[in-house]
C-alpha positions, 0 to 999 in steps of 0.5 A, a space after each residue: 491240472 486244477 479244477 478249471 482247467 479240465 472243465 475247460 477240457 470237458 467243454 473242449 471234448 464236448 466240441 469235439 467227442 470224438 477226441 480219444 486223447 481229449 478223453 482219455 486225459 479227461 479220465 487221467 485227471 477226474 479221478 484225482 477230483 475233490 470238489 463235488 461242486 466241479 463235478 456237478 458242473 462237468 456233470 452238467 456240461 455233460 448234458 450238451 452231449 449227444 449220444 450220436 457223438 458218442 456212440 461206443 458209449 452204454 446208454 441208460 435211461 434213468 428217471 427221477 422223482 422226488 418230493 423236493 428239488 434233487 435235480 443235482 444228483 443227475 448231474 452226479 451221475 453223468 459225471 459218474 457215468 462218463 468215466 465208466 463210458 455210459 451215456 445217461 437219457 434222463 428224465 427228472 419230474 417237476 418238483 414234488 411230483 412223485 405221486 402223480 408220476 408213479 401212479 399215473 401210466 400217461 405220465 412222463 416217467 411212463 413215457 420215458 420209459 427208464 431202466 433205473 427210476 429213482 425215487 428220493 424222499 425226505 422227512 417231508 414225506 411224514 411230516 407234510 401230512 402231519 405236525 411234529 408237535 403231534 402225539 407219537 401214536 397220531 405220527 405212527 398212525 400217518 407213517 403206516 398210511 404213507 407206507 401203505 401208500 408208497 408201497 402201492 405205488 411201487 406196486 404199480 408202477 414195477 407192474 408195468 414198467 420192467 425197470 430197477 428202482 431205486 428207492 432211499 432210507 429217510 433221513 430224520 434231520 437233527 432239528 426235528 429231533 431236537 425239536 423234541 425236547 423230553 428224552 422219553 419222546 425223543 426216544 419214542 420217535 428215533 424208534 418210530 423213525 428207525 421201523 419206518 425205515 427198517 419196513 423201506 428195507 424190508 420192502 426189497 423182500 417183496 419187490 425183485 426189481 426194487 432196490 433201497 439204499 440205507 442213507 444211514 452208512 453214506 454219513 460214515 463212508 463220506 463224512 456227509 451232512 443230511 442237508 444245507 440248511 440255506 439251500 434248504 430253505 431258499 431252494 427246496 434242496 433237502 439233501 445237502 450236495 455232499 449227499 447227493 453226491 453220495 447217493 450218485 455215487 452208490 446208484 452208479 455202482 448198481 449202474 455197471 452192473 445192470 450194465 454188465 461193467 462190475 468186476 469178476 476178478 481180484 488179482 492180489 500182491 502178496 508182500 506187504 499186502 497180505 502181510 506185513 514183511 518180505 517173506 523171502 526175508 523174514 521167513 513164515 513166522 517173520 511176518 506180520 500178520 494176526 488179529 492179536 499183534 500190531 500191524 498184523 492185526 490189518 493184514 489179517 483184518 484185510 485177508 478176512 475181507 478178501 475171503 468174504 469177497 471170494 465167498 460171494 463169486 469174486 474170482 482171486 489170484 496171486 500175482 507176485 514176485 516170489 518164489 512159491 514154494 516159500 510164499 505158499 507155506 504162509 497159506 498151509 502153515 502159518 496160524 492165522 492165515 485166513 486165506 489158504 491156496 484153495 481160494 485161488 483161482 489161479 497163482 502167477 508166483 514168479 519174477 516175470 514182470 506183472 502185466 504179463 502175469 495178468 495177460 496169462 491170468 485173463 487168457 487161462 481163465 477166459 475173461 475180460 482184462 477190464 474186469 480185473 482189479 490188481 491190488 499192490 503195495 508197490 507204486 512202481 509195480 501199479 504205474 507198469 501195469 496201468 502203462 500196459 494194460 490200461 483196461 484193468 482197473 489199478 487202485 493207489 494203495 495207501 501207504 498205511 494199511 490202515 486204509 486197504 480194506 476202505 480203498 478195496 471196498 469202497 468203490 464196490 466194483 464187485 457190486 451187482 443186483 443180486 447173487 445166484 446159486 452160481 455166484 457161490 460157486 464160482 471159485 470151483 468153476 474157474 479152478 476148472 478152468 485153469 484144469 482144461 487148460 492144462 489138459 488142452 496143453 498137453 493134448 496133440 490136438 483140439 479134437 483130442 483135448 474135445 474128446 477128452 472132456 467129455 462135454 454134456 449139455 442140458 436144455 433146461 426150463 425156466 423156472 423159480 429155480 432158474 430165471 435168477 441165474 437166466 437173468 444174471 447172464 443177461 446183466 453180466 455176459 458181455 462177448 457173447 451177448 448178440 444183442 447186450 440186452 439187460 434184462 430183469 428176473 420180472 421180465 424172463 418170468 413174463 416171457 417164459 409165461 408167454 406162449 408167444 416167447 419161447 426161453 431155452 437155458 443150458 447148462 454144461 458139464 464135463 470131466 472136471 465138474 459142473 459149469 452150472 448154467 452157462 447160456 439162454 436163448 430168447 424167442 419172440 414168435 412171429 406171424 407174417 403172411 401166414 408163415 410162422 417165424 422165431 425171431 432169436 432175439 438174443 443169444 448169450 453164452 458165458 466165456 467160461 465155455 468158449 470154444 467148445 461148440 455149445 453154442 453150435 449143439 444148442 442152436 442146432 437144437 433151436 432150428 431142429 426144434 423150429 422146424 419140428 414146430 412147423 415154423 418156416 424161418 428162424 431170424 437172428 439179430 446181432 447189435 454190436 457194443 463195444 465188447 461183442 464184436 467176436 460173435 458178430 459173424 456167429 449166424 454167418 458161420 452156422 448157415 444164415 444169411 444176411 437180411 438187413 444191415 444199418 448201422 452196424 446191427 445185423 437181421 439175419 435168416 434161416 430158412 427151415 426147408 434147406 437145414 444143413 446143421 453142424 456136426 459136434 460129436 464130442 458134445 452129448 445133448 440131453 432135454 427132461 433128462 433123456 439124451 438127444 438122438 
């Protein structure tokens, strides 16, 4: 299908969206797109498209504020953000209308409220105020005015709105350098140009919601020019399309994961794609791989990715057609292996097709199959796994390695906002997990297999300590999350210093280790016809922990602690997303009554005065350290 025709089918869905065909052949053929000027149109297409036509879709309301005509990149975005099923409500300010919008709380970037602003400067940002042709010491002098100035509208404007935002390194156009013309000058002004973006990075240090892309790696990752010099000058465009492109593409990225959508596990061929050669074949010292021989040097380099990878939280598995008691002496024997067995959170080593080693991988470790990235060589073994299990995100390896560390990467579908004490850990839980289900195997029943894990849970206070990971759930906890509300470190502060919030974290352990924080319930207080009532506004459980009763012990603890408190009813809230459905009859089940009901969202009530609550004898409770009676 060639660029014409599927923005004939993008018009064709936008008349009827509700066509799963039309869209699924839309995701098929966008993926091979080149052109960024076709995505920028399908992206503008995309702009007649209501939310109500599609409402399985994510919503997310991005701002946009620049001092130059950037318009096109939300354009980007929505073309970005429809392959991944997110719905953008954008908000773009009138042309150079930066200042005003962050710094004044009536503006229309206030009003619209965004949960991602964007704020995309240019060189204009120094050079509007001051000539080029001026001494190094009058520019230095401006730059730490306008620094000082833009610094103070991120202040104000993260105060009080709870939102990302988004902020660019400013690229020097060439012509301005060399504009310059002794090299001692030049010089001077490269380095002033390199510490005023250095100071932007170094922002983020101070500002937990700001985020700062360095503009400096999109010309290496996309081969881009900084800007168009007609559209420039004609129309006020400073970025070239191919930048803005770039700068989309990488602000969609931390889109999936404020949205909860990056990925958690990285399921891994081995043949020809941890090294060079069949190892039933070749034998252990037969293959390649080394940082000193060719092409084993890239198998090396690509492991070494891999392990970095696996350092910062991402889940790793095997899934290969192998005998393992040959496959896994390349991990205990061989030199230069980087990855050894232990960086596995689970191995499928086998002759059973690989679609249904990933099926076995996602039920022993609890996930999600659209957060899997299956990496493999073979072109056959990827069409199967795309065929039955379409969730799982299956790139088209290059035929050279050369290229798998680039494809592996680039795309950064393990991104996320920030890493926890529990992302470096990771590893460890899920081996634990693989652990209890091996245990559950072998016991005669769930209440055995309960028992024998011996399950503590802690409710635990927020604190410095704490609310990054409290936040974190939040972000990325997609099934049991009542509400699919995202929120911000910022925002979990403010509600634990509210005395009118109430936010109670856990943490779970047993027999086989500690699962870290696992959960956290939010509490809004309420004063209605002189009753006092906790509205539950959300409650989030990670899947690690399923099927154990937590959830039931904690929000026992919740009611006896309402109760305690002189509070007269408990409300609950459930709004379904495309992935929460399993917890959608959670209050029913644990005595609550249906309140309201409208468009899928659930009110629900408890009242305080009749409270029968669950027994879980094989979970013990601790609050400040001290078990719970």
């Amino acid at each position: 299908m060639n660029d014409k025709e599927l923005i004939k089918l993008v018009k064709e869905f936008i008349k009827k969206p509700g066509s799963q065909e039309i869209f699924s052949n839309i995701l098929n053929e966008s993926s091979g797109i080149e052109s960024v000027l076709t995505k920028e149109k399908i992206g503008f297409l995309l702009r007649k498209l209501d939310l109500e036509q599609v409402p399985d879709f994510h919503k997310l309301k991005v701002g946009l504020v620049s001092n130059f005509t950037a318009d096109d990149l939300i354009s980007y975005l929505r073309f970005a953000s429809f392959k991944d099923s997110i719905f953008l409500d954008n908000y773009v300010s009138p042309y150079n209308q930066y200042v005003y919008e962050l710094m004044n709380k009536d503006s229309e970037l206030y009003k619209s409220e965004p949960n991602v602003t964007v704020c995309l400067l240019d060189e204009g940002f120094i050079f509007n105020e001051i000539s080029l042709s001026s001494t190094i010491e009058q520019i230095e002098a401006t730059v730490m005015l306008k620094l000082n100035e833009l610094e103070n509208l991120i202040k104000n404007f993260t105060k009080l709105n709870g939102g990302l935002f988004i902020l660019n390194t400013i690229p020097l156009l060439s012509l301005s350098h060399h504009n310059v013309i002794d090299y001692k000058t030049k010089a001077k002004l490269s380095k002033l140009w390199r510490n005023l973006n250095s100071h932007l990075l170094s922002l983020m240090d101070n500002y937990e919601q700001l985020i700062v892309l360095d503009i400096d790696l999109f010309y290496q990752d996309f081969g881009v020019a900084v800007t168009d010099n007609k559209m420039r000058y004609y129309g006020s465009m400073s970025f070239s399309q191919e930048l803005l492109h770039a700068i989309a593409e990488e602000i969609h990225k931390i889109h999936r994961s404020i949205l909860g959508l990056q990925k958690k596990c990285l399921v891994l061929d081995l043949d020809n794609t941890l090294w060079g050669g069949i190892i039933g074949d070749a034998g252990v010292h037969g293959i390649d791989l080394g940082p000193d021989e060719k092409p084993g040097n890239i198998y090396y380099e690509f492991q070494k990715a891999i392990q970095t990878l696996g350092n910062q939280g991402v889940l790793l598995t095997i899934n290969s057609k192998n005998e393992w008691s040959n496959a896994k002496e390349v991990f205990h024997t061989h030199p230069h292996t980087v990855l050894k067995e232990e960086d596995f959170v689970k191995v499928c080593s086998n002759w059973e097709p690989k679609h249904e080693n990933i099926k076995e991988t996602v039920n022993d470790l609890n996930i999600g199959m659209n957060s899997l990235v299956f990496i493999d060589d073979n072109p056959f073994e990827r069409e199967m796994v795309k065929t039955y299990l379409p969730d799982v995100e299956v790139p088209n390896m290059p035929n050279d390695p050369s290229y798998y560390i680039s494809e592996l990467l680039n795309k950064g579908w393990f991104n996320t906002i920030s890493l926890t004490k529990e992302d470096y850990s990771r590893k460890e839980k899920y081996q634990q997990i693989v652990q209890r289900e091996t245990l559950k195997k072998t016991s005669h029943s769930i209440e055995e297999y309960l028992e024998a894990l011996d399950i503590k849970v802690e409710i635990i206070e927020p604190n410095n300590f704490t609310i990054p990971r409290l936040a974190q759930l939040t972000q990325r906890t997609n099934q049991f999350n009542m509400t699919t509300e995202r929120l911000q470190e910022k925002e979990v502060k403010s509600m634990s210093d509210n005395l009118e919030h109430h936010v109670f974290g856990f943490k779970s352990s047993d027999k086989f280790g500690d699962n870290g924080i696992v959960g956290v319930v939010f509490i809004n207080e309420i004063i209605k016809n002189e009753n006092r009532i906790w509205n539950i506004s959300n409650f989030i459980m990670s899947c690690r922990v399923f099927s154990r009763g937590i959830e039931t012990v904690v929000l026992s603890h919740v009611l006896k602690q309402a109760k305690n408190e002189g509070v007269n009813v408990v409300i609950g809230n459930y709004i379904p997303s495309k992935k929460n459905h399993i917890v959608k009859d959670f209050y029913i089940n644990h005595g609550f009554n249906i309140l309201s009901e409208e468009n899928g969202a659930v009110v629900f009530d408890y009242n305080l005065s009749e409270m029968q609550l669950k027994e879980v004898p094989w979970i013990q409770l601790y609050t400040n350290g001290e078990v719970v009676q």
